[in-house]
Short mmCIF file of the C-alpha atoms (twelve columns), coordinates in Angstrom:
data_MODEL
# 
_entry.id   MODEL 
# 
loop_
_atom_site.group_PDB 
_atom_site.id 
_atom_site.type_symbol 
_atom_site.label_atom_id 
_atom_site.label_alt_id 
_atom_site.label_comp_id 
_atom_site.label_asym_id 
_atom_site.label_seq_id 
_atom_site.Cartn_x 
_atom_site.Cartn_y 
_atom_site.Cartn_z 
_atom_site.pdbx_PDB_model_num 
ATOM 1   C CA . UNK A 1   -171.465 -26.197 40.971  1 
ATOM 2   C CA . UNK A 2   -174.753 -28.111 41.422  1 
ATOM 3   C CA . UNK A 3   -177.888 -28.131 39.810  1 
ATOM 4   C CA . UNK A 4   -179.466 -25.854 41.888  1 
ATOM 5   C CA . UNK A 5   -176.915 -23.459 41.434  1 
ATOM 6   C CA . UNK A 6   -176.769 -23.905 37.329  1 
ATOM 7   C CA . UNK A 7   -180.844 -23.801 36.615  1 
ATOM 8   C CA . UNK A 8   -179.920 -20.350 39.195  1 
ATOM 9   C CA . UNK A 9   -177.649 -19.464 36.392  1 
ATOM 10  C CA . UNK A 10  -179.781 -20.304 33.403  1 
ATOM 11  C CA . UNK A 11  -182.952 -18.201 34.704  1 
ATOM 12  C CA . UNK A 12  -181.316 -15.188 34.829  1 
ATOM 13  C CA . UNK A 13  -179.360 -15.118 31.658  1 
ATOM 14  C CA . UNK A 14  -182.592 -16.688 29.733  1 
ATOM 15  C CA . UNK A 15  -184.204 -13.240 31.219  1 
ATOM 16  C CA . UNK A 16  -181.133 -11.162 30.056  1 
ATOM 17  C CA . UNK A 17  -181.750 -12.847 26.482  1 
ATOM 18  C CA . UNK A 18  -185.374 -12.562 26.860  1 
ATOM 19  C CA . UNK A 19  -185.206 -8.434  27.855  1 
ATOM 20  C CA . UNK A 20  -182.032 -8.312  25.246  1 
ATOM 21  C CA . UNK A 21  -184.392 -10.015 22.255  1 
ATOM 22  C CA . UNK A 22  -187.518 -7.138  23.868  1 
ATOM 23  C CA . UNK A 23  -185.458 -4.257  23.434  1 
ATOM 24  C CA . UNK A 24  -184.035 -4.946  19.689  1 
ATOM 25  C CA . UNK A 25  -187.722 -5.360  18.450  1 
ATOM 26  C CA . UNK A 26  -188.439 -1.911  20.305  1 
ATOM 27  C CA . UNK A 27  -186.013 -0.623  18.998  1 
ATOM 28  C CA . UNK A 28  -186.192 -2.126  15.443  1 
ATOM 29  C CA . UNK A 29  -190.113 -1.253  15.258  1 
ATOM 30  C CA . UNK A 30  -189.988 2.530   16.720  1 
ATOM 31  C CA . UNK A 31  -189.837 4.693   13.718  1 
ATOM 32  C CA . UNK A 32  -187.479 7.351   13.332  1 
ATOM 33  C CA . UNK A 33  -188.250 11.150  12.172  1 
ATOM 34  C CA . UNK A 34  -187.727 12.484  9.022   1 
ATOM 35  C CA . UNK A 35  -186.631 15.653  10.392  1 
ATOM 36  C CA . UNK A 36  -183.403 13.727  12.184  1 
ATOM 37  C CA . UNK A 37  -182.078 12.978  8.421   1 
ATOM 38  C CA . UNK A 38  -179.725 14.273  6.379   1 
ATOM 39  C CA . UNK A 39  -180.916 15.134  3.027   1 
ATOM 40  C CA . UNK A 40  -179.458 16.123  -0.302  1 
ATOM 41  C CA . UNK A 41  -180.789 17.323  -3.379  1 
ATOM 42  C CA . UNK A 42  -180.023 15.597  -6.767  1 
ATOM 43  C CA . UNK A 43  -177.054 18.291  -7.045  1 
ATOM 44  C CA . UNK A 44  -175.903 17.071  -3.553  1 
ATOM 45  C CA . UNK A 45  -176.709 19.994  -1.558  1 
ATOM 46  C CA . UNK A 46  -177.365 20.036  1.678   1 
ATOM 47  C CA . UNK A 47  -181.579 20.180  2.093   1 
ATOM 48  C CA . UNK A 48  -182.358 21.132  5.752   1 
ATOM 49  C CA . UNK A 49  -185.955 19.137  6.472   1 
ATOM 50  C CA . UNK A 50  -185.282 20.122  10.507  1 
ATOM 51  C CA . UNK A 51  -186.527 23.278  9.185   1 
ATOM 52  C CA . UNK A 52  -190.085 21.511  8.986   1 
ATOM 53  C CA . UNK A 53  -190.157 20.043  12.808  1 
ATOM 54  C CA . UNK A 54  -192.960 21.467  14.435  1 
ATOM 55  C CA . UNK A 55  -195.665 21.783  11.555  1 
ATOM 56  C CA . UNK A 56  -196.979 18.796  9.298   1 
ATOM 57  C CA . UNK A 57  -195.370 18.404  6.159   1 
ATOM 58  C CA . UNK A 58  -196.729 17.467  2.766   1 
ATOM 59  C CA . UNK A 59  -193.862 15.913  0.166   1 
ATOM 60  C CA . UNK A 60  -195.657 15.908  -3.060  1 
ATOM 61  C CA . UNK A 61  -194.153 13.935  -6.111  1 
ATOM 62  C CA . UNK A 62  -193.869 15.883  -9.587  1 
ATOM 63  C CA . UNK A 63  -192.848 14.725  -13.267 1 
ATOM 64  C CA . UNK A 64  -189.704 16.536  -14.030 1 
ATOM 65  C CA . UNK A 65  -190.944 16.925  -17.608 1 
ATOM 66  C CA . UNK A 66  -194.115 17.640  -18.042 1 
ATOM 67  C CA . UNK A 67  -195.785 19.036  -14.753 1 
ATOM 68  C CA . UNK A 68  -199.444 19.999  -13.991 1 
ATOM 69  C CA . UNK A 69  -198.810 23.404  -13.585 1 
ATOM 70  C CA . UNK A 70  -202.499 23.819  -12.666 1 
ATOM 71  C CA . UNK A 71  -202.599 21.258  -9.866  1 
ATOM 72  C CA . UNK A 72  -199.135 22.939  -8.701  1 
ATOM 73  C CA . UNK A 73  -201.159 26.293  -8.487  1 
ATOM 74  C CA . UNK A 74  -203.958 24.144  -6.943  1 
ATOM 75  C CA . UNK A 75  -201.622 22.958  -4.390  1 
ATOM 76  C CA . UNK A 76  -200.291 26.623  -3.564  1 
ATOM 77  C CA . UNK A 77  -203.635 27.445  -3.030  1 
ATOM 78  C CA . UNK A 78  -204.304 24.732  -0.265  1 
ATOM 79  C CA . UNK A 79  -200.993 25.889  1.458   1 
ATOM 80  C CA . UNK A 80  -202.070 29.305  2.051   1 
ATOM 81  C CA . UNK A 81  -204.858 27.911  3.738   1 
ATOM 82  C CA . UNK A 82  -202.806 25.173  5.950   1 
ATOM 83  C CA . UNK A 83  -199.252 27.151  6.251   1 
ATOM 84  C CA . UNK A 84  -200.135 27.687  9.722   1 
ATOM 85  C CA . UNK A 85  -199.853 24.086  10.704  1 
ATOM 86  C CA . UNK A 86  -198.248 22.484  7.480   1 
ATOM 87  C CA . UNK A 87  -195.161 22.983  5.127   1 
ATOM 88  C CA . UNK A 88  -195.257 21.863  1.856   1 
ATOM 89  C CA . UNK A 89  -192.120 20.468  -0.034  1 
ATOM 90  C CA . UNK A 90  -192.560 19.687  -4.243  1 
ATOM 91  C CA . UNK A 91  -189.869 16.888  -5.050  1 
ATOM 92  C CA . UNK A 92  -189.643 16.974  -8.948  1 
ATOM 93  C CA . UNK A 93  -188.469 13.120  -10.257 1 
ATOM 94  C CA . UNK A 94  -187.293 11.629  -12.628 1 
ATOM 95  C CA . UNK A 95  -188.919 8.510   -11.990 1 
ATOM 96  C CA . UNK A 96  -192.017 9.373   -14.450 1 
ATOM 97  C CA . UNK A 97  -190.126 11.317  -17.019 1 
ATOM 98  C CA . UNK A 98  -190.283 9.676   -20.736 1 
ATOM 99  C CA . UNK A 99  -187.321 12.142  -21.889 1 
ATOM 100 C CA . UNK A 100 -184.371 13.875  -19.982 1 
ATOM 101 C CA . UNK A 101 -186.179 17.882  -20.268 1 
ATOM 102 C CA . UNK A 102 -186.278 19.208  -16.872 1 
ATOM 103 C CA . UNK A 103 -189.121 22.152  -16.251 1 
ATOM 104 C CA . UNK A 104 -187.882 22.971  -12.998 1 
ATOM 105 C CA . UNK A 105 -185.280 25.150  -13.678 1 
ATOM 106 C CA . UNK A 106 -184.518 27.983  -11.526 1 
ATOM 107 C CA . UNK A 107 -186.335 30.556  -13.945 1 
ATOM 108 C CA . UNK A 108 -189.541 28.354  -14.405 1 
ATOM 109 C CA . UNK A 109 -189.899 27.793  -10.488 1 
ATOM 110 C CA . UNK A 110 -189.368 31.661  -9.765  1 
ATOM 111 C CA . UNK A 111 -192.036 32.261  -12.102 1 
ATOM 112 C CA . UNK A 112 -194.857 30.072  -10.233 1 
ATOM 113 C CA . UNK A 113 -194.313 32.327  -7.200  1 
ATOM 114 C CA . UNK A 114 -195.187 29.101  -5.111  1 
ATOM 115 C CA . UNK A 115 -195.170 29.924  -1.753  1 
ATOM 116 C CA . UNK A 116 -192.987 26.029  -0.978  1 
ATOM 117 C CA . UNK A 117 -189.899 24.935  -2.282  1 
ATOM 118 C CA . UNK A 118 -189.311 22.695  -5.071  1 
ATOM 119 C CA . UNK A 119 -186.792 20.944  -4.826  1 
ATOM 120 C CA . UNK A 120 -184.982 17.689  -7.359  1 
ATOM 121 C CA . UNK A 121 -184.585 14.278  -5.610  1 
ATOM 122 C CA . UNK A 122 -183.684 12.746  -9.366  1 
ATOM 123 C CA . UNK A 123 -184.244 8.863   -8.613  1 
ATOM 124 C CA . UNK A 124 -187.132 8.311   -5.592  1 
ATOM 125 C CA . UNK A 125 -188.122 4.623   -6.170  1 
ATOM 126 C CA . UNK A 126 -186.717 1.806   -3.643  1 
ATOM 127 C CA . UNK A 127 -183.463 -0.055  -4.633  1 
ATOM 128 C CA . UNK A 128 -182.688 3.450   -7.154  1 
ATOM 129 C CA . UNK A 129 -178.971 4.285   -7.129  1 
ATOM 130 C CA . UNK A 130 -178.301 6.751   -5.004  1 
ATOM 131 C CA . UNK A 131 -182.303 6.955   -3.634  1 
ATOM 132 C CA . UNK A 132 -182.086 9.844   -0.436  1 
ATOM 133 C CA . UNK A 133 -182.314 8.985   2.738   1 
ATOM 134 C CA . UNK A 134 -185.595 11.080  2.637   1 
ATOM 135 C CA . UNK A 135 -187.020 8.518   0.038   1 
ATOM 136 C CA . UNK A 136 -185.759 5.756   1.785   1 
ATOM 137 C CA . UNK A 137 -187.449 6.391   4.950   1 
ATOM 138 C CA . UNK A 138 -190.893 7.247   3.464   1 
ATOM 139 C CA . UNK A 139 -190.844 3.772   0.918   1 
ATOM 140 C CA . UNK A 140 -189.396 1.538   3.999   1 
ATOM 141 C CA . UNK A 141 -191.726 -0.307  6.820   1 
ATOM 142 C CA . UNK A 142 -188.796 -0.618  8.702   1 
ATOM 143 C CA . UNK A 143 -187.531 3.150   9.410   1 
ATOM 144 C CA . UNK A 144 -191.175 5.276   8.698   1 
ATOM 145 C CA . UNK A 145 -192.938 2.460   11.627  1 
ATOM 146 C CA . UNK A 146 -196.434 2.768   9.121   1 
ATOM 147 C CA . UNK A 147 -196.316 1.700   5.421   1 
ATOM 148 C CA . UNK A 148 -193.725 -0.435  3.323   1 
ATOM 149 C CA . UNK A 149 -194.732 1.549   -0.123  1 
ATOM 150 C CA . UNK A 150 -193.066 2.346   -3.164  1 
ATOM 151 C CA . UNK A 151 -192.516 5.736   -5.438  1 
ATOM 152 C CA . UNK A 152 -195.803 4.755   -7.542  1 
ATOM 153 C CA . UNK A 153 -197.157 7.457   -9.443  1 
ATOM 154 C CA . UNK A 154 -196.406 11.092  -10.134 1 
ATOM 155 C CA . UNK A 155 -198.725 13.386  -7.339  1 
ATOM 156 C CA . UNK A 156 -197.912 10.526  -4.576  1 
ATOM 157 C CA . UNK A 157 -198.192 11.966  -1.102  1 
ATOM 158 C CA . UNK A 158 -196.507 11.835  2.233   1 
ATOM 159 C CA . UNK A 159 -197.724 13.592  4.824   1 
ATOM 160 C CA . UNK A 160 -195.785 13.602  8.237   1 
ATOM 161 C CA . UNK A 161 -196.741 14.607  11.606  1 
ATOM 162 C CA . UNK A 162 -195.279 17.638  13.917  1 
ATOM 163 C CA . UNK A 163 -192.683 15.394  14.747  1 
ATOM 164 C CA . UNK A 164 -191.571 13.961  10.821  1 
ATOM 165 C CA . UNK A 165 -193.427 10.351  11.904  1 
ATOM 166 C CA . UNK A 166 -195.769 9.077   8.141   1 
ATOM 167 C CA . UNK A 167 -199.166 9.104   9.027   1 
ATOM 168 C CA . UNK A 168 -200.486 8.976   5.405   1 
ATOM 169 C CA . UNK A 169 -199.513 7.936   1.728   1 
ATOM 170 C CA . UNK A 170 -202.112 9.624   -1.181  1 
ATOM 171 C CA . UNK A 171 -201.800 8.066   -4.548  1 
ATOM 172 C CA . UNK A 172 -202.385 10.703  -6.994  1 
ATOM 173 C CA . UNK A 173 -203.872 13.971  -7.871  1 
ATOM 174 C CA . UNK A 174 -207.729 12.993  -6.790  1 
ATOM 175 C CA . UNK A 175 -206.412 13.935  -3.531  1 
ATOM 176 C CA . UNK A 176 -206.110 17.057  -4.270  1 
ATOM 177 C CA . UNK A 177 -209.330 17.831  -6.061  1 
ATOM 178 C CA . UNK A 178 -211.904 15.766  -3.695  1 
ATOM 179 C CA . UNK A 179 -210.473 17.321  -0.391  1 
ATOM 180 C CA . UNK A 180 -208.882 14.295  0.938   1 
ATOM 181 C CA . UNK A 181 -206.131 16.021  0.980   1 
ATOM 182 C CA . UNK A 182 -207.100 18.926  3.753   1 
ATOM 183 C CA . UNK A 183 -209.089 16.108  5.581   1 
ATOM 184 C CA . UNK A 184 -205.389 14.574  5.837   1 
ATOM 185 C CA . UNK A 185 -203.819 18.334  6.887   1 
ATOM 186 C CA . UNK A 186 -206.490 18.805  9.443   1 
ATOM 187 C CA . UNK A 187 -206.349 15.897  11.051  1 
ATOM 188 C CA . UNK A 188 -205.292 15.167  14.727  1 
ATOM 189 C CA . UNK A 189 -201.789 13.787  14.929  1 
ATOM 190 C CA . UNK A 190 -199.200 13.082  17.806  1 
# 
């Protein structure tokens, strides 16, 4: 072989490592939907969020203990106005809870006649045992494509477009109250 025929050689596989190297870090930086996982509840259930794919959806973050039952009722409120074009989805944690007393049983959540589901994640935070898939996309840079964030505070948002891609993260219950949080609902996504 001479050289000719080698730097021939070299060229085209540097541009095969070159377009090989290209498509990993599309790849690696194109976020995936929510609605493609598989989700289970804290009793290992089967949660269907496919259900969701076509509307916004709002994943709100409750204490298992002691809830605001008057910001939940706030937050029912809000949906009625949005259900057109958003779903709502209450995750009640564990991450916040100072004893082991869970409000949400079935009783106490047929009795709020909320017009969502509620629904027990037990342990949301990044690097939790046994932390869903759901929680693990919203908390992680590398599959949600937006924000590397953790489980903060109890009344953290996540809202997710039409197709299940984050396009915001609220921090608490002032959300709720200033109207941030229909600003977020309303807003143009694709």
């Amino acid at each position: 072989m001479d050289h000719s025929q080698f730097e021939s050689i070299n060229a085209s596989n540097m541009k095969n490592i070159l377009f090989f190297f290209c498509l990993v870090f599309t790849l690696a930086t194109h976020a995936q939907s929510a609605y493609s996982l598989s989700v289970k509840d804290e009793e290992g259930k089967d949660f269907d969020v496919r259900k969701f794919q076509g509307k916004k959806l709002l994943i709100i973050l409750a204490r298992k203990d002691e809830p605001d039952l008057s910001k939940i009722m706030q937050l029912n409120s809000i949906y009625k106005s949005v259900k057109k074009g958003a779903e709502f989805i209450l995750i009640s944690t564990t991450e916040f809870d100072s004893k082991a007393f869970n409000y949400f049983t079935r009783e106490r959540i047929d009795s709020l006649k909320l017009d969502f589901p509620v629904v027990g994640m037990g342990k949301t935070k990044k690097g939790s045992l046994n932390q869903s898939s759901l929680f693990k996309f919203l908390t992680d840079k590398n599959q949600n494509g937006k924000f590397d964030i953790d489980v903060e505070v109890a009344w953290q948002m996540f809202a997710l477009t039409e197709s299940g891609k984050l396009y915001a993260v609220m921090l608490g219950s002032d959300d709720i109250e200033s109207g941030r949080l229909l600003d977020i609902l309303k807003a143009k996504t694709n």
